[in-house]
N, C-alpha and C positions, 0 to 999 in steps of 0.2 A: 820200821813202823812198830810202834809198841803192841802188845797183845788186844787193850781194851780198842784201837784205833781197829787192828785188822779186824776184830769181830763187828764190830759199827760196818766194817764197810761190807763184810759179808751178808750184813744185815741189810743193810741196802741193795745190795746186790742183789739178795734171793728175794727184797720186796718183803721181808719181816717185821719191816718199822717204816714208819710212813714219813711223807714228803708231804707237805701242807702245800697248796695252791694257791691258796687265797693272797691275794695283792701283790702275788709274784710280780716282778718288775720286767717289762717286755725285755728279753735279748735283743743286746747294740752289736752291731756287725759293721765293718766295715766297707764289706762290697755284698752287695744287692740290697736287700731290705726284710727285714721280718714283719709278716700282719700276724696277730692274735684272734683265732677265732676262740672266744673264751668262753669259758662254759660250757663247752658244745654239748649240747642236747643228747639224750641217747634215752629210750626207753628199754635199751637190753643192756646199758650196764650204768656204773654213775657219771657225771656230766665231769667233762677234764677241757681244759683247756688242748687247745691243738695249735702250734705254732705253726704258719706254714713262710719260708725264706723263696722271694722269688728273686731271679738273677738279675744283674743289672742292664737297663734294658729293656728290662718285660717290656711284653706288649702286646695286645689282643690278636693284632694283626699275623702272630706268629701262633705254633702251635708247640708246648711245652710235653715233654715227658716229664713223668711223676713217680718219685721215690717217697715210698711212707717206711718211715724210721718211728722206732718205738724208743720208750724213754726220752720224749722230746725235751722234757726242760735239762738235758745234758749235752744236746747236741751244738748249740752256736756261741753260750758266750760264759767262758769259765768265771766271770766274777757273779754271775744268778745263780750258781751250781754249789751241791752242801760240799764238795772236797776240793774245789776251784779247780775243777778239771774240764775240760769238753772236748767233744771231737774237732770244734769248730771243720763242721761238714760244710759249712758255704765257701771257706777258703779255696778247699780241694774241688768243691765241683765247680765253680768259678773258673780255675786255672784250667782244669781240662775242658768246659766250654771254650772258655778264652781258647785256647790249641787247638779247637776241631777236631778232639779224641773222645767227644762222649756231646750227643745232642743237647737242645737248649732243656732244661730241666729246674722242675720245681721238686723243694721238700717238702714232703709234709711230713711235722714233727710230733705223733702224739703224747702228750704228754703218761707218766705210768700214774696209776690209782695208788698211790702208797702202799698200804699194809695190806690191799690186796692186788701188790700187782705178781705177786705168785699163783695167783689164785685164774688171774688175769692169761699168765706167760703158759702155765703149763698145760699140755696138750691134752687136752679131755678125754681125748679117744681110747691116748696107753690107757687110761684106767681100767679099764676091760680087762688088760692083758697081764695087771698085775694078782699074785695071790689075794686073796679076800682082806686077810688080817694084814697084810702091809700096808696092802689101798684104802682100808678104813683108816689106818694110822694116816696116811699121806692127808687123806682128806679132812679129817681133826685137824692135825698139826700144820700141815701146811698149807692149805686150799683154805683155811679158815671155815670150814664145814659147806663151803661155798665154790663149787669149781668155776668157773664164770669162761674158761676159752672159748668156747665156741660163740657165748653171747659177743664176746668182744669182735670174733672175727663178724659176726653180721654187723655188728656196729661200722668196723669198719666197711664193708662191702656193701649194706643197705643204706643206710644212715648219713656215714661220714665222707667216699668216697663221691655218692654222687653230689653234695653237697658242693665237694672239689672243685669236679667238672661241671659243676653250673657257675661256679661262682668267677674260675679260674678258664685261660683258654687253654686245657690239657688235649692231649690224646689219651681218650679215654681207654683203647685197646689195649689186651693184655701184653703186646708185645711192646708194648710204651709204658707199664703199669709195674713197680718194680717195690719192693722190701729189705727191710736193713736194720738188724740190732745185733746188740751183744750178749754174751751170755742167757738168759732166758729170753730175751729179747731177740736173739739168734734162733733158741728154739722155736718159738712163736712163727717168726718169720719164717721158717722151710715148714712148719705143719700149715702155717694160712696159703702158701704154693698150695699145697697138697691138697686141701680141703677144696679150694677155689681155683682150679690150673686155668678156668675162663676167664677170670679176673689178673690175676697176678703171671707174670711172662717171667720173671728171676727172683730167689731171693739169694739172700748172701746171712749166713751167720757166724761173726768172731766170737773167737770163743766158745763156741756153742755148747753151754751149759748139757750134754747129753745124762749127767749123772742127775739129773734134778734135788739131787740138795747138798749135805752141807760135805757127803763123804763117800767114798767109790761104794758100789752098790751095785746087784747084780740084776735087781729087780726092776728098775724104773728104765735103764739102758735096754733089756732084754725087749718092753712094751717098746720103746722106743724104735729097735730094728726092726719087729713083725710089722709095727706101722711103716714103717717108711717100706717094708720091702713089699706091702701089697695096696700102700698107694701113693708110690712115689710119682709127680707129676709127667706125663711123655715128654723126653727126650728128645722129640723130633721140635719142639715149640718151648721149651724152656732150658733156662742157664741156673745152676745152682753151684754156690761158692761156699767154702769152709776153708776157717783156720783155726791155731789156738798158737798162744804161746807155750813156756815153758816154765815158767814161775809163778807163783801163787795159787789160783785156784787152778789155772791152766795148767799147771804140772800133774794134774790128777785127768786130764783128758784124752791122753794120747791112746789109750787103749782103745777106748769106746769111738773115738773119730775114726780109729783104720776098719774096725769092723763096717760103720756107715760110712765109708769110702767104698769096700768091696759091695756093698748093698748096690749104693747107687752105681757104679759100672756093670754089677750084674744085668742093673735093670737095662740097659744102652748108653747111661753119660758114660761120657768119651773126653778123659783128659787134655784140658787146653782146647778143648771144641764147648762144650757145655758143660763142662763139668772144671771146676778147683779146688784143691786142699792144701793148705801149706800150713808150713811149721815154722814159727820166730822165735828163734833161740834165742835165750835171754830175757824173753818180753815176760811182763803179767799181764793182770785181770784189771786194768787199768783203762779210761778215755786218753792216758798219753800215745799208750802203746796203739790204741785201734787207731788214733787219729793221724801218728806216722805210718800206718798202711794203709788208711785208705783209701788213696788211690790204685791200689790194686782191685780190691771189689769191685768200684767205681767201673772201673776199665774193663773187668772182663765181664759184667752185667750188661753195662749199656755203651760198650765201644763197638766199634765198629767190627764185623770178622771179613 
């Protein structure tokens, strides 16, 4: 990858250059089907389209668990996406429906807000815990003078998700009610557990962007473990998964995942019970790489124990 390519994608990645919405073309899947709730309304942040793929099959007559995945237009169909890449996430949970390794389940895909979906991913809360003069720089430079997480997580939780379960036939309970992204999108998802443990029963984040920007850092990781270490979800009602690779921006992780490894077994997760972390050697900061694992999140979120 040439130099000007990997900085475009980093740029995407941390949500620095924006992803247009408009007249996007719905994702063609081959098994189940994708609706577009487009435009979706929000008075606590801007209005994004929300993909959501239900399995093949659906039917009212059944009762659905529900995975909300962030960065939705990445997730089902690599020819709509800016790098032709996608998780293609209906394949894999298709197949372990089909197998009777993970219940009947819908996605809901939200789409990110472009140029501020940094602003959107990162945790609100660290900001407390970082120096004065960093967090002012953080909030200039990278929040766009605009922190917006916390409005997003009511979006989703007041707004968007009951929307879901009227619209859709979900189990709207937390232990049916599950989270899933990459990179800041990883972060997002284990701080919205955190914030909301009555709404949300697992999240899983690959790659989990713990250094929030573009280079190892002492200060945004430091916010990050005092947060998790005094309010991390109980243990006894929730599953929380982590991995990273080992190339690209994933090569700069591995420090800061073991520290919040030790965090969360301090708090009671208990490896292969509720709690995962793993490493794939080899892999980057890529939809190819997350999309050959995962069905490991998949599994140890919403399989059976």
């Amino acid at each position: 990858m040439t130099t000007e390519k990997l900085l475009s994608a980093l740029l995407l990645t941390l949500g620095l250059i924006g992803i247009t919405q408009a007249d996007e073309p719905l994702p063609q899947v081959v098994v189940g089907r994708v609706e577009r709730l487009a435009n979706f309304p929000s008075k606590l942040v801007d209005a994004r389209h929300v993909d959501v793929w239900l399995p093949e099959g659906y039917t009212p007559a059944k009762r659905y668990a529900v995975l909300y995945m962030h960065d939705g237009q990445m997730l089902f169909d690599a020819s709509t996406t800016w790098n032709k890449q996608a998780w293609n996430v209906q394949d894999t949970v298709q197949r372990l429906i089909n197998e009777g390794r993970i219940p009947d389940t819908l996605i809901v895909g939200v789409w990110n807000n472009g140029k501020f979906r940094h602003s959107e991913y990162f945790p609100q809360k660290y900001l407390a815990g970082m120096p004065v003069a960093l967090r002012d720089k953080l909030i200039a430079e990278g929040l766009q003078n605009k922190p917006q997480s916390d409005n997003y997580l009511r979006f989703l939780v007041e707004e968007l998700k009951p929307a879901i379960d009227a619209r859709y036939a979900t189990r709207p309970e937390a232990a049916s009610t599950f989270l899933m992204g990459s990179s800041m999108g990883g972060l997002i998802s284990v701080y919205a557990m955190n914030e909301y443990p009555q709404v949300f029963g697992g999240a899983a984040g690959l790659s989990t962007h713990w250094i929030g920007g573009f280079k190892p850092n002492a200060a945004i990781p430091l916010a990050a473990f005092n947060y998790v270490r005094a309010k991390l979800a109980d243990p006894a009602s929730h599953r929380l998964y982590q991995d990273h690779g080992t190339m690209e921006l994933d090569a700069l992780y591995a420090p800061y995942q073991l520290v919040i490894d030790d965090i969360v077994r301090e708090a009671g997760y208990v490896d292969g019970k509720n709690f995962e972390s793993r490493v794939y050697e080899g892999t980057g900061h890529n939809e190819k790489a997350w999309a050959a694992r995962l069905a490991t999140p998949l599994l140890f979120l919403m399989g059976q124990r």
